[in-house]
N, C-alpha and C positions, 0 to 999 in steps of 0.2 A: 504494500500500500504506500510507504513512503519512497521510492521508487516513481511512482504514477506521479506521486505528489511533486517532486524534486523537478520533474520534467515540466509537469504545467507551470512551474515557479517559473522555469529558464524558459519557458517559450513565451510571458507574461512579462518576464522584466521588460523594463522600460513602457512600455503598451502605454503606461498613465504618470509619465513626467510633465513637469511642468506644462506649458501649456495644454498636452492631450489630456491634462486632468478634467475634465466637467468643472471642477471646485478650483480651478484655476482663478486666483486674484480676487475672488469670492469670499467674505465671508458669510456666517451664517445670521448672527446677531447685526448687522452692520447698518446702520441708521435707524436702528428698532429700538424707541425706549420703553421700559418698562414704566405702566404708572404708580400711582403710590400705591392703588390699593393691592396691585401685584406682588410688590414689594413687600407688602405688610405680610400677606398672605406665604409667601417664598418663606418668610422669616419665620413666621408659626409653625410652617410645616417642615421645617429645619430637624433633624432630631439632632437636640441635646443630649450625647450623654456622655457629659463630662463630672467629675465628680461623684458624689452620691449618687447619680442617675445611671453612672456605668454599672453595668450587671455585674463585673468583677472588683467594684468596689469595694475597697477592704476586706478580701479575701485574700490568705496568706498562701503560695501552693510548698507543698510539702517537700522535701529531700527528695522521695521518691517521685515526684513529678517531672520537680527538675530535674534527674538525673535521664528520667524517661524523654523529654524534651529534646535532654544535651545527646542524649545516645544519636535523635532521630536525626537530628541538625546534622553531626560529625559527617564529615567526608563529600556534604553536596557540594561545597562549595570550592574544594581542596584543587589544587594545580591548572590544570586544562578549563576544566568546570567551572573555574571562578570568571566571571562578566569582564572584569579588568586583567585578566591574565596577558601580559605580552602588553599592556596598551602604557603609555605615559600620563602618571597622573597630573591631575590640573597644577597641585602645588609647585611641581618639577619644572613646568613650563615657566611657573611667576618666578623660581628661582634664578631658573635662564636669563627672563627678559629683566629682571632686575638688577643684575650683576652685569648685564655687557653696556658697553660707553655709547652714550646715543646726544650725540651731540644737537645742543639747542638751536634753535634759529630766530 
């Protein structure tokens, strides 16, 4: 199945860059204001649950929880698997451009 899939990937790239996109220079919200009583409404129907209203509010979890947790975590993230593996992080760049001589004008 991932096979089938890989191929309609690569015969699909590109098909919807920039301009071929439909949504090209478009957005969705754009000169649409909301009125207040939308507003008001957005806000009510907001869920809060922060504090006392979070379901795991002051609840402690046990050793065995966490131990359960840390097992499940272990290893997804490790070498290859990890999303930045191989890439340069942000900080490495601002150390670069802050350290080389860049003359004013």
């Amino acid at each position: 199945m991932r096979v089938i899939s890989d191929k309609i990937s690569k015969a699909n790239k590109g098909k919807m860059l920039g301009s071929k996109n439909p949504m090209f220079g478009k957005s969705i919200n754009k000169g649409i204001s909301k009125s207040d009583e939308a507003k008001i409404n957005m806000s009510l129907n907001h869920c809060d649950v922060n504090g006392p209203k979070n379901p795991m509010y002051g609840i402690k979890r046990t050793d065995e929880e966490k131990q359960k947790i840390s097992n499940a975590i272990k290893g997804k993230f490790a070498g290859e698997k990890n999303p930045m593996f191989g890439r340069v992080g942000k900080n490495q760049n601002l150390f670069y451009y802050s350290t080389k001589m860049v003359p004013y004008l």
